[in-house]
Structures are given as structure tokens and as C-alpha cells.
C-alpha positions in Angstrom: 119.2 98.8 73.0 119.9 98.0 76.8 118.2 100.8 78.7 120.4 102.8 81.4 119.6 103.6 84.6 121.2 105.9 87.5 119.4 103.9 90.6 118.2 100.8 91.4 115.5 100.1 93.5 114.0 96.5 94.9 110.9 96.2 96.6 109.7 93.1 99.0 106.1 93.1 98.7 103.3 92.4 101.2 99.5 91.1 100.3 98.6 91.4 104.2 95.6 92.9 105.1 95.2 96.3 106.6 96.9 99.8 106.4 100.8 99.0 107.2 103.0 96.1 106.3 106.3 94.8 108.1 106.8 92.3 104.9 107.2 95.9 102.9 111.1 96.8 102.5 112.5 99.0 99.7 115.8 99.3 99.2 118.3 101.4 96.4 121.6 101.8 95.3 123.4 104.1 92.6 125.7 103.1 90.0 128.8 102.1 90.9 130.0 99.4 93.9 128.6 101.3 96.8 126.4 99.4 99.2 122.8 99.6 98.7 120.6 101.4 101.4 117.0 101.2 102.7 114.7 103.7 101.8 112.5 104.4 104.8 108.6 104.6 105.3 107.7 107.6 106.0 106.0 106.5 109.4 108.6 104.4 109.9 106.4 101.4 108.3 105.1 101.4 104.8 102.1 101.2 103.1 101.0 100.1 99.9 99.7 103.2 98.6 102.6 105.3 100.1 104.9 103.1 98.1 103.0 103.6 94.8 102.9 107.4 95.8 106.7 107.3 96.3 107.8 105.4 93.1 105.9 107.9 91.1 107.9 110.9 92.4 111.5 109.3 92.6 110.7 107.9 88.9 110.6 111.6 87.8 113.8 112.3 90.4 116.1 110.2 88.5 116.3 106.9 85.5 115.7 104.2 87.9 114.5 100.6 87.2 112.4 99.6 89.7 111.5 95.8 90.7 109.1 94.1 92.7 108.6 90.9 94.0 105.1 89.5 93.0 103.5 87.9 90.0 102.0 90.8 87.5 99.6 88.7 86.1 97.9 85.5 86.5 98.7 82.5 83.7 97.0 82.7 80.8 98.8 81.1 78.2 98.3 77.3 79.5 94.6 77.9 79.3 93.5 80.8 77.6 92.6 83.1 80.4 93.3 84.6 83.4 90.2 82.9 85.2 88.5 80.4 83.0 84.9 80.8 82.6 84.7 84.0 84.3 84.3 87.6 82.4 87.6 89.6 82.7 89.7 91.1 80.7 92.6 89.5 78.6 95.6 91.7 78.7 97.5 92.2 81.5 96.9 96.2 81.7 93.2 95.6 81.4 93.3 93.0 84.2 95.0 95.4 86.7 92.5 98.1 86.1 89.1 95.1 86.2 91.0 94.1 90.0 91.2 97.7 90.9 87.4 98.0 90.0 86.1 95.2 92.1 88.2 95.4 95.3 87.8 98.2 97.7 89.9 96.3 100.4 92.1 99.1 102.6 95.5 100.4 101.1 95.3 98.5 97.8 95.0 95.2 99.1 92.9 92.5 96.8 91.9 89.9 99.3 88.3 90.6 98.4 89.0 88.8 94.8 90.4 85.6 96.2 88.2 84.9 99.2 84.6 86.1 97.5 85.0 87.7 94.0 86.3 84.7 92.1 86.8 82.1 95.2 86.5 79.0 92.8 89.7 79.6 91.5 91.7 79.9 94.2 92.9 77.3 96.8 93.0 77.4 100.5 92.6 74.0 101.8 91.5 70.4 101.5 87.6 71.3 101.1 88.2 73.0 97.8 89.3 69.7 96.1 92.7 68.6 95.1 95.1 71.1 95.2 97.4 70.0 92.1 94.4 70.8 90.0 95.0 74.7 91.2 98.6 74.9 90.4 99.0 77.0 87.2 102.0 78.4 86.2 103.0 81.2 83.6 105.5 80.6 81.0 108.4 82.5 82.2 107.9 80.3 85.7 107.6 77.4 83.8 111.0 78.2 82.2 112.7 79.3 85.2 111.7 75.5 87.1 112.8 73.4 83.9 116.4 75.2 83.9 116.6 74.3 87.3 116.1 77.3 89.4 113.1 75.9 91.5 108.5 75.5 91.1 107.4 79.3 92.1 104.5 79.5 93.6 101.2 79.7 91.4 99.0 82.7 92.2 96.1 80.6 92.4 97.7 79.3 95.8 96.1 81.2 98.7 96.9 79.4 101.6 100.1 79.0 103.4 103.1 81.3 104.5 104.8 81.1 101.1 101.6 81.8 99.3 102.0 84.9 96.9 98.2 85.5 95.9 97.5 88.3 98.0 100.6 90.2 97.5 100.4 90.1 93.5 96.7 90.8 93.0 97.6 93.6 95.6 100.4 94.0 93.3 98.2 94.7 90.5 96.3 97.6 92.2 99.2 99.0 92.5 100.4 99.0 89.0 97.2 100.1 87.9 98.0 103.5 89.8 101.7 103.7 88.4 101.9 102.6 85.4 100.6 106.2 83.4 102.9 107.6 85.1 105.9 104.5 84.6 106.0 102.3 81.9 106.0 98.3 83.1 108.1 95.9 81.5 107.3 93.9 79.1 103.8 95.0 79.1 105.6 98.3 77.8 108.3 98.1 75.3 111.8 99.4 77.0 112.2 103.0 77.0 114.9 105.0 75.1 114.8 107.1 78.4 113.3 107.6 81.9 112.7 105.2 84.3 110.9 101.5 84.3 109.0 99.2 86.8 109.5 95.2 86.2 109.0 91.8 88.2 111.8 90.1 90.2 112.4 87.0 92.1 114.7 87.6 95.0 115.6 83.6 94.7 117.1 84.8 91.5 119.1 87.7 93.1 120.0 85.4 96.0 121.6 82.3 93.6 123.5 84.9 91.6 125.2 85.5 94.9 126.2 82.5 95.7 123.3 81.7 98.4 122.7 77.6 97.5 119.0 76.5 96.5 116.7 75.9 99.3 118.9 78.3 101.4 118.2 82.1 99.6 116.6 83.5 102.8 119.6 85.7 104.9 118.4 86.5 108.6 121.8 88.7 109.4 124.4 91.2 108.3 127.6 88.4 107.8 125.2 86.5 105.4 124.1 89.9 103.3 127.3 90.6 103.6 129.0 87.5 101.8 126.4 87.5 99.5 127.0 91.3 98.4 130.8 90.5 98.3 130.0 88.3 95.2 128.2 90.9 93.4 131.3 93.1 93.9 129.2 95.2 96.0 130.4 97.3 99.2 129.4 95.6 102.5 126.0 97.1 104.0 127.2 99.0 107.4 124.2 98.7 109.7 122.2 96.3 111.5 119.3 94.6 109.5 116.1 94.1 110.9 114.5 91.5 109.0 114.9 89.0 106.1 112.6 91.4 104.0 115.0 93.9 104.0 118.1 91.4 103.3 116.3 90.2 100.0 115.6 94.0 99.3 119.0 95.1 99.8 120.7 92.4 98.0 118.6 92.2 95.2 118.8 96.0 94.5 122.5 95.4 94.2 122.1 92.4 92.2 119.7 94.5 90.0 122.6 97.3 89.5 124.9 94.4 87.9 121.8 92.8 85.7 120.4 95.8 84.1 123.4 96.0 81.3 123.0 92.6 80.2 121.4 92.4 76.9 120.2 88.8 77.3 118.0 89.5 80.2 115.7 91.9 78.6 115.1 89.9 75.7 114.4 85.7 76.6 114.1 83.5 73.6 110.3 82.4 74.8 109.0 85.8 75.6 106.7 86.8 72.6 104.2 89.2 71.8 101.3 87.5 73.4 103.3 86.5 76.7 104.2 90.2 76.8 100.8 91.6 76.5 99.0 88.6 79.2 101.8 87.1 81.2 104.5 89.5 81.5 108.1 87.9 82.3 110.6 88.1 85.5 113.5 90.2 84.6 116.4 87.7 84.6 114.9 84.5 83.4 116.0 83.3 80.7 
């Protein structure tokens, strides 16, 4: 059965170090076509924790699907672990709570695991050898690149501006502290009722709306706006401050559209033991 939701809410995540993120923007919308709105820090910038401590409370306000844009797990499938030849855990729940153990880094941040818990398995730069030999993928991204939507970036990737290492073992603290109180998809099966957290890709959001590969990012209002005009959404009234909060906005609305379809919440490759390790991105199929 497709789950129903009242809201939905997109979150552009940060990995950055210290107690406040720009990179953070969280956006919502309702059912229906209206435009989707930011949700504001409430210091005017957020933090991770004050996101976590938010979801928790507007999951019990109303059904909302919540989705954030980070890896939930490293790969395992491709070769039998998370982090060969080290000691951690082997389901994806398990693995948030080990990172949430051994990093003590401010406001949920992880940095500590890549740069000194488990440096070996984690590139950033020439000295630690050849950098195809670090790029891992999980299934679902795997999947995604074969049927043409683009090579994601591997988690074991730690240098560079389009690295996402930081942000999705950050990411995992952070689930760690929701999920008793939120289920997390597909680590939890669906729910017959309240409301859900899952992965998303904003590329995926982005294509959807027309944006062309290579070309997702949108740095002003008349590009959000075209781009919301092809999900049948409401244009967005206001100025937008950054391209974080464009890929929020839009794919919150893009969210609102996908949620009914049957398809996405159950891919033909996504078994039992890529559910339990991997996860999956919502709308890859």
C-alpha cells in the first residue's frame, strides 16, 4: 500500500564542521499545488542537531515524509562490508549508532571518522594512492548511473567541493537520534500511518523538472520558478538566497507529486539485504 502524507519536507544537508551550517535549507509544502515554503532556523541559521530536534516534533504535528539529501549508509554489497577489514557493525541501523559512539565532533558532525577513525578508507588526495581504487558505489547508485541519470558520488570520497562524506556520516548521527522516534525507509518497512524519513537526490528532483543533466543547480527565482511550473506547482513568491534552498524548495514539491507512485517505493533490485545494509534513494528505480 502507498503510504499518505499531509506535508512534505526536503532537507539540503551540510557535513561542515562546527555549530551552524549555511549549506542547511529545509523547505515544506502541503498537499495540493501550492508553492512550497522555507522553514526557518530558529537563529536564523540551522544546526544539525536543531534539525534533528525539529523533525522529531513536526513528525508528531502532522503525516509528513521527510527527505534528505545524503547517503544513509556506506556500500556494502560490492564487498561485504561497510569498511573492509575493520570491526563495525553490518546493518545499516547498527552502523549509525557504532558512528554516533566514536565521534564526538560539535553538532553531530563525523569528520573525526574520516580523517583519524578509519582514514584508510577514505580519499583526500594523490598521497593516499589511486583514487579509482576508493570509488565504491551502493547498488541503488549503481542503478541510478546505468539508466543514465549520472555517477553519484561515493562516500568514500572526502576531498573536493562535491564530496558528500562528511555530510552522510554526519547524516548518520543524525538518524541515529530520529529514527526511535521516525521510522527510516527502507531500513523500516512503510508505515500504515504516521510520518517517515527517506534519502533523496535533488538531481533526481531537478531532471523531473525539466532542468537538463549537468545543469540541476538553480541560482535564482525565474529558474525555480520554471522548474516548479513543470511539477504543476505554484510559483515560489520571494527572493531565494541560495542554491541550497532552490534544490530544497523544488524538491519538496517534486516530493509532493512522487509520494503516490507505487513504483517508487518498491524498485525491482531493492531486496531484503540492500534494505537492511544499503538502504535505497526514493525514486530510483
Amino acid at each position: 500500500m502507498t503510504p499518505r502524507f499531509e506535508r512534505f519536507v526536503a532537507i539540503d544537508w551540510s557535513g561542515a564542521k562546527g555549530a551552524r551550517h549555511k549549506g542547511i535549507a529545509v523547505a515544506a509544502c502541503e498537499v495540493g499545488d501550492d508553492a512550497p515554503a522555507l522553514v526557518m532556523a530558529p537563529d536564523g541559521i540551522w544546526s544539525r542537531t536543531e534539525v534533528a530536534d525539529w523533525l522529531i516534533c513536526a513528525a508528531k504535528e502532522k503525516l509528513t515524509l521527510f527527505g534528505f539529501d545524503f547517503s544513509f549508509a556506506p556500500p556494502f554489497m560490492a564487498r561485504g562490508g561497510y569498511l573492509p577489514g575493520d570491526a563495525v557493525p553490518e546493518t545499516g541501523p547498527d552502523f549509525w549508532a557504532y558512528v554516533e559512539r566514536i565521534c564526538d565532533d560539535a553538532d553531530l558532525g563525523a569528520a573525526s571518522l574520516l580523517e583519524s577513525a578509519h582514514r584508510r578508507h577514505f580519499y583526500f588526495g594523490k598521497a593516499d594512492g589511486v583514487k579509482a581504487d576508493f570509488m565504491h558505489n551502493r547498488v541503488c547508485e549503481a542503478h541510478y548511473n546505468a539508466g543514465g541519470g549520472g555517477k553519484p558520488s561515493t562516500v568514500y570520497d572526502a576531498i573536493g567541493a562535491a564530496q558528500v562524506a562528511k555530510a552522510s556520516f554526519a547524516g548518520m548521527r543524525l538518524l541515529h537520534r530520529v529514527r526511535p522516534h521516525v521510522p527510516v525507509w527502507p531500513f523500516d518497512s512503510l508505515p500504515t500511518q504516521g510520518s517517515l524519513v527517506v534519502e533523496i537526490y535533488t538531481s533526481i528532483a531537478a531532471r523531473a523538472a525539466g532542468r537538463p543533466k549537468g545543469r540541476t543547480k538553480m541560482r535564482g527565482l525565474a529558474a525555480l520558478n520554471d522548474a516548479l511550473s513543470m511539477l504543476d506547482c505554484a510559483p515560489y513568491g520571494k527572493a531565494v538566497p541560495d542554491d541550497h534552498s532552490t534544490d530544497a524548495l523544488l524538491t519538496a514539491a517534486w516530493m509532493r507529486g512522487a509520494a503516490g507512485r507505487t513504483e517508487l517505493w518498491t524498485p525491482l533490485t531493492l531486496d531484503m539485504q540492500i534494505a537492511a545494509t544499503e538502504g535505497w534513494t526514493f525514486g530510483v528505480i
